[in-house]
C-alpha positions as CSV (number, residue, x, y, z in Angstrom):
1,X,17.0,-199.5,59.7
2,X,19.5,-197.4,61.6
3,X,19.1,-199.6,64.7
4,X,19.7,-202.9,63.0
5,X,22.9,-201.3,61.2
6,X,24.2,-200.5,64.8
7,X,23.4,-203.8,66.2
8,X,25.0,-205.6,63.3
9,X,27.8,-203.5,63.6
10,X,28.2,-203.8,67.6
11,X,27.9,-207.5,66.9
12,X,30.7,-207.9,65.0
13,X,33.0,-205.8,67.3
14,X,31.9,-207.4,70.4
15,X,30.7,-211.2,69.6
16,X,26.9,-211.7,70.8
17,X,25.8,-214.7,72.7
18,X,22.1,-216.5,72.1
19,X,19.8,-215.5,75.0
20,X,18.4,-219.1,75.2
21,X,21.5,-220.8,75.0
22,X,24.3,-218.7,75.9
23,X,26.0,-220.0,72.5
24,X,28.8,-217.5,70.5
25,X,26.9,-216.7,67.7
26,X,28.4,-214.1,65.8
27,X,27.4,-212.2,62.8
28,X,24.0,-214.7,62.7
29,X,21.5,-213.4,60.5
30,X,19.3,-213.7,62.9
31,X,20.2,-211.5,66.2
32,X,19.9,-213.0,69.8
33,X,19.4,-216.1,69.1
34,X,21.8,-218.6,67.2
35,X,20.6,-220.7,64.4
36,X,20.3,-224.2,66.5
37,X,17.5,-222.1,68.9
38,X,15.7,-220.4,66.1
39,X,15.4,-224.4,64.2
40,X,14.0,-225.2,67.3
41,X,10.6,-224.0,67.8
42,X,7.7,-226.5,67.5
43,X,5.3,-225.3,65.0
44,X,1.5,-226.4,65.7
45,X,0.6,-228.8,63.2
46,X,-2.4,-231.0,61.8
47,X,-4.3,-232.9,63.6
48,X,-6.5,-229.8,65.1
49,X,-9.8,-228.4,65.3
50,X,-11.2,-226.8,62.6
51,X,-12.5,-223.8,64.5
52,X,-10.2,-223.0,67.3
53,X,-7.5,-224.6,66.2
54,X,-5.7,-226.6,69.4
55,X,-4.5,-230.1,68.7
56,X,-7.5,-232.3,68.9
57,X,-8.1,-235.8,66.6
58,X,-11.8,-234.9,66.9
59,X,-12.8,-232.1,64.2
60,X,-14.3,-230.1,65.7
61,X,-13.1,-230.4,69.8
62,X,-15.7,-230.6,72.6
63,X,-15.3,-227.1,73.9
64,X,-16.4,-225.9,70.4
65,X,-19.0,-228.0,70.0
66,X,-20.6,-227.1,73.4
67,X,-19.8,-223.6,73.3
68,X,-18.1,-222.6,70.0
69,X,-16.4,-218.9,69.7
70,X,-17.8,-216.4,67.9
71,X,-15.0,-216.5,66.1
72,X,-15.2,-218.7,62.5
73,X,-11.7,-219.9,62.5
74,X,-8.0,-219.3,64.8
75,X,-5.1,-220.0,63.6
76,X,-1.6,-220.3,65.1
77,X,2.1,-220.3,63.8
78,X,3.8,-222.1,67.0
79,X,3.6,-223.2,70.4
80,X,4.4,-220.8,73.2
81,X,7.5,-223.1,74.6
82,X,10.7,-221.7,76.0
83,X,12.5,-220.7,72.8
84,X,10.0,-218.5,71.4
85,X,8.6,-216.9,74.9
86,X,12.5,-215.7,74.9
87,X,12.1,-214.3,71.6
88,X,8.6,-212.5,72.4
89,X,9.6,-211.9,75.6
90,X,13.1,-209.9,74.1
91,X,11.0,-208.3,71.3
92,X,8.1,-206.8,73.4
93,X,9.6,-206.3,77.0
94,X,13.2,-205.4,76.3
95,X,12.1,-203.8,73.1
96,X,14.1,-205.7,70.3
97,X,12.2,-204.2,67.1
98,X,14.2,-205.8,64.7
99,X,12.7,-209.1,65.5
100,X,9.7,-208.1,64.3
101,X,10.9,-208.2,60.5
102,X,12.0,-212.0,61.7
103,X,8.7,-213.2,63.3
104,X,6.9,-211.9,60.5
105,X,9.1,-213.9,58.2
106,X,8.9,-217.0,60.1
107,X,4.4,-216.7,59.9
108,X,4.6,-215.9,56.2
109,X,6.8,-219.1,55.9
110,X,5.0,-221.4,58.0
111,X,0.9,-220.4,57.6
112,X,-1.1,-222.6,57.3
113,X,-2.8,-223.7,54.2
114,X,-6.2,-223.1,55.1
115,X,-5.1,-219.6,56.3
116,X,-5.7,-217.7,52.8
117,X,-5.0,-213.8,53.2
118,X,-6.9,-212.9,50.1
119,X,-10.2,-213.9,52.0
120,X,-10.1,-210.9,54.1
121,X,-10.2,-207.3,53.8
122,X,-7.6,-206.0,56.2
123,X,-5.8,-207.7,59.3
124,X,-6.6,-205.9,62.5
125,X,-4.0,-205.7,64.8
126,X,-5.2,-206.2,68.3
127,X,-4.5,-202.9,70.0
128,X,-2.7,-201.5,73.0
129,X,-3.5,-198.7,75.4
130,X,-2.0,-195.4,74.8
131,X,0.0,-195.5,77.8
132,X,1.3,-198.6,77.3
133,X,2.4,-197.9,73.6
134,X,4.4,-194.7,75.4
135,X,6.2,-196.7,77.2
136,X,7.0,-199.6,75.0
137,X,7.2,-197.1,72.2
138,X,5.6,-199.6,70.1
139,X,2.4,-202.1,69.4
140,X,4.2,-205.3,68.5
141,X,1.2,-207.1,66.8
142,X,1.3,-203.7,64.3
143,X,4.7,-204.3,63.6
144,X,4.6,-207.8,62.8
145,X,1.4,-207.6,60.8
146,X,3.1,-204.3,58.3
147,X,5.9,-207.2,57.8
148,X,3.3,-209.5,56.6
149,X,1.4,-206.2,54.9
150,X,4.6,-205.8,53.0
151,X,5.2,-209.6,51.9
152,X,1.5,-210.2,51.0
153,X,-0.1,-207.5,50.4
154,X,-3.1,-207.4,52.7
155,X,-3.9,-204.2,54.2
156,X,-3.3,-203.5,57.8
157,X,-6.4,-201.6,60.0
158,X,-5.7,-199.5,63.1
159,X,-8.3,-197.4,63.1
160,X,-11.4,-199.2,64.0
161,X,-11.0,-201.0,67.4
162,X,-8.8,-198.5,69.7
163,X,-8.0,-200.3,73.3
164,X,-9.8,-197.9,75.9
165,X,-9.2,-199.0,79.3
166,X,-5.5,-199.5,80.7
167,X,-5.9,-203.3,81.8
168,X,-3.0,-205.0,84.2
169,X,-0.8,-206.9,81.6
170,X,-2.4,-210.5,80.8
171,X,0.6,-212.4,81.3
172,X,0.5,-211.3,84.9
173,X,-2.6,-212.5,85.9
174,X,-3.9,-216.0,86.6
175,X,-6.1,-217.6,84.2
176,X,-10.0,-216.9,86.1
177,X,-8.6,-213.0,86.1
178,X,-8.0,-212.6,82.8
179,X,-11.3,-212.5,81.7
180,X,-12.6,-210.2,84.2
181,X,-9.6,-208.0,83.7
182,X,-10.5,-207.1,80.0
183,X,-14.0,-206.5,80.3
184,X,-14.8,-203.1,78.8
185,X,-10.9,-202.7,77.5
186,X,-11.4,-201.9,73.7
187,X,-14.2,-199.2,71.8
188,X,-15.2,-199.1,68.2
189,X,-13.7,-196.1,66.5
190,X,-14.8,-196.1,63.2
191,X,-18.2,-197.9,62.6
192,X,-17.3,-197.8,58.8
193,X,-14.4,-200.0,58.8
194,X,-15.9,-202.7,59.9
195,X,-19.3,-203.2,58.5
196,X,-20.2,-205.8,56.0
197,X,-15.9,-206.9,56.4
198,X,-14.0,-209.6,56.2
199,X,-11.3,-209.2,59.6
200,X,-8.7,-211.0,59.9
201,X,-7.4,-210.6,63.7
202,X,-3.8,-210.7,64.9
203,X,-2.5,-211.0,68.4
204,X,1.2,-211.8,69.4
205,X,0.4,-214.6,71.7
206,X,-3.1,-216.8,72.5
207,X,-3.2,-217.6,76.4
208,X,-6.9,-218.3,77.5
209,X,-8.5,-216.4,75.0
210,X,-9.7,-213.8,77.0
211,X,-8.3,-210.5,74.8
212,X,-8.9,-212.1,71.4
213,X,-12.5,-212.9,72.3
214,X,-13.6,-209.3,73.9
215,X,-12.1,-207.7,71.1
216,X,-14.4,-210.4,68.9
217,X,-16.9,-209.6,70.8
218,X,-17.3,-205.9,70.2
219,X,-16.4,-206.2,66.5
220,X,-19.8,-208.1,65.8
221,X,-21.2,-205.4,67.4
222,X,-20.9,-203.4,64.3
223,X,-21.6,-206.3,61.5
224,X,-18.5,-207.4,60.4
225,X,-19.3,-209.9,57.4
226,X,-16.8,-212.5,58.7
227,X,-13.9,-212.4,62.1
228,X,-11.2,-215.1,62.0
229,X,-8.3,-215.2,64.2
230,X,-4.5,-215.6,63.3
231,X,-1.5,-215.3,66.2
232,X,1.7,-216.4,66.5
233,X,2.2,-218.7,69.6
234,X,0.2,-219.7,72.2
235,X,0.4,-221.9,75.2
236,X,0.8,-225.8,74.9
237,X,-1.9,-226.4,77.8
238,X,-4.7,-224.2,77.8
């Protein structure tokens, strides 16, 4: 609360320019970004398949039908284009926590209808090493899921998956490392929480998979009644 007072307030003494567009944008109600930017992002939208979720006219796509995920369902607010890889990219990297209240407003707004919260038990937040949340000073997925905690309702669980090994960053690998690189990376911590459940999984942004589907992996090791998947971007290509 404190930060976003100063920011407002340094935003009206010295005029703030969008980061995507270099725009004047004032007292905006939404900071970094002006209001053109923010319209802009394309949301993923029907026709996709059931069970993983990417764009496909088939439903249920061949990938999933060869080899489906163990996964039930993924869901996803938006494409991963320029826009909103600024936004994340501001939010996470140069710490902008107030964006958080905004990204969680923007997935409450545009979930989609076969994404019902009151079918799970909790959303579990995918988790970040100890060392990394020291440095960042923050786990972005917690943050945006206690804004959708506080619209909904639906309880938020961080203590039954912790991430155990201190993996590269994802986004700086290519796409065969990725899955090699977080191998091993999460533990169960409390066996309790997650037996006979109903998860709901959130991650900040779906690349090739890799993290969501370890963490997946290890879950049904302790016999979750149902995992499902929900982020907020991911990549156009995968």
């Amino acid at each position: 609360m404190i930060q976003q007072v100063i920011e407002t307030a340094l935003t009206f003494l010295y005029p703030a320019h969008c980061k995507v567009c270099e725009k004047t944008i004032g007292l905006e109600s939404i900071p970094y970004l002006c209001g053109y930017c923010w319209d802009s992002l394309e949301f993923v939208t029907r026709p996709w398949c059931e069970i993983c979720g990417i764009q496909s006219n088939e439903e249920i796509c061949s990938e999933c039908a060869t080899t489906p995920p163990r996964y039930g369902k993924l869901r996803t607010i938006a494409f991963y284009g320029t826009i909103l890889q600024k936004i994340i990219h501001l939010y996470k990297f140069e710490k902008k926590r107030s964006l958080a209240k905004y990204l969680s407003d923007l997935m409450i707004r545009h979930l989609p209808n076969d994404c019902n919260f009151d079918e799970y038990d909790y959303i579990l937040p995918i988790p970040i090493h100890k060392n990394r949340l020291r440095e960042r000073g923050f786990n972005q997925s917690i943050l945006i899921s206690k804004g959708i905690s506080k619209e909904i309702g639906i309880d938020i669980c961080t203590d039954a998956l912790v991430r155990s090994k201190n993996t590269s960053p994802q986004s700086s690998l290519a796409r065969d490392a990725r899955q090699s690189n977080i191998v091993g990376a999460f533990e169960i911590k409390n066996k309790k929480l997650i037996e006979g459940k109903r998860i709901l999984i959130f991650d900040d942004v779906y690349t090739t998979g890799a993290t969501v589907n370890e963490a997946v992996n290890m879950l049904w090791n302790e016999d979750p009644l149902e995992i499902d998947v929900l982020t907020l971007a991911r990549t156009v290509n995968l």
